[in-house]
C-alpha positions, 0 to 999 in steps of 0.5 A: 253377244247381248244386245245392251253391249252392242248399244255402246260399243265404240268403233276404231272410226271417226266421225266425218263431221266433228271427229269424234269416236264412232258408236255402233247402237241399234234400232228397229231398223237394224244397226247403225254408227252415230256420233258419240259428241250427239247431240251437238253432232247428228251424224249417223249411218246404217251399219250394213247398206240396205241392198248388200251385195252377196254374189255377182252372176256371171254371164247374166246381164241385165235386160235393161242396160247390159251390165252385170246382175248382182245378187242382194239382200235387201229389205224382203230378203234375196233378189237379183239385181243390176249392178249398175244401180242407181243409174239403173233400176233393173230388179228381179224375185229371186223366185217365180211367184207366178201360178204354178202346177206345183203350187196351185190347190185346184181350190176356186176361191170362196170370196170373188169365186174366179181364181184359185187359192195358191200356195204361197210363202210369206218373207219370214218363209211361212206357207200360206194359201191365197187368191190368185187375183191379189190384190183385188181379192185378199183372201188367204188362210194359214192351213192347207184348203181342202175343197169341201163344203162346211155341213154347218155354214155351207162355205166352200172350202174347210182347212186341215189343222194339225195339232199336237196328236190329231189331223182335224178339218176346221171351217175357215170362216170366222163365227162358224166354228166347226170342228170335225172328228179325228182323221 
């Protein structure tokens, strides 16, 4: 459906402060209702709650209170929830982010060179690699770290890029510009 249609569509509902017709209109923030009779009256509300329940998980109970864990979407996506909320403020990640064998490059970091860059996946669902220690050290590059030195600048680590018909190993640190051949 088009965006501009959505602006101005009028809702079977009526304003709780002046009785006028409801319209859905849209922001950055997502969707809303507002007051058609705006701006005498200023009445508005999101369209969808923020922490929508999307399934409750039987059997689990919260840590804190002991009632029922809820799964929701919220603003950074999925997580699990209390169902008791706002009394209770119980939340979980819906995934460990925690360091694990699978997502671990064995890769000291180059910055602090104490912890290691680990595979990790941006709210939009977009890999990245990172230091450990975040956010004492924020370190990060979008390509996968390979653990070789830069034959130009000497820094520790390279990155393989992909691009249309080529693998290549490129130098992450900025200003230094190395490239190599084909792989």
């Amino acid at each position: 459906m088009n965006a501009s249609l959505i602006q101005h569509k009028k809702t079977e509902e009526l304003c709780p402060q002046c009785g006028q017709a409801l319209h859905i209109r849209n922001s950055r923030q997502g969707a809303f209702l507002c007051c058609s009779n705006y701006p005498t009256c200023d009445h508005l509300r999101p369209l969808h709650e923020k922490n929508e329940i999307k399934k409750r998980l039987n059997g689990s109970h919260c840590p804190l209170c002991h009632k029922e864990l809820v799964l929701k979407q919220g603003r950074y996506g999925l997580f699990i929830g209390c169902s008791d909320y706002p009394q209770c403020h119980y939340i979980a990640p819906l995934t460990d982010n925690k360091k694990t064998e699978e997502n671990n490059t064995h890769i000291t970091c180059p910055l602090c060179k104490k912890e290691q860059l680990v595979k990790r996946q941006s709210r939009y669902g977009k890999t990245f690699y990172a230091c450990d220690s975040y956010p004492c050290c924020k370190y990060a590059v979008n390509d996968k770290p390979v653990n070789e030195f830069c034959p130009d600048c000497h820094w520790p680590i390279l990155v393989k890029r992909q691009s249309a018909q080529t693998l290549r190993l490129i130098c992450p640190k900025k200003g230094c510009g190395y490239r190599s051949k084909p792989i």
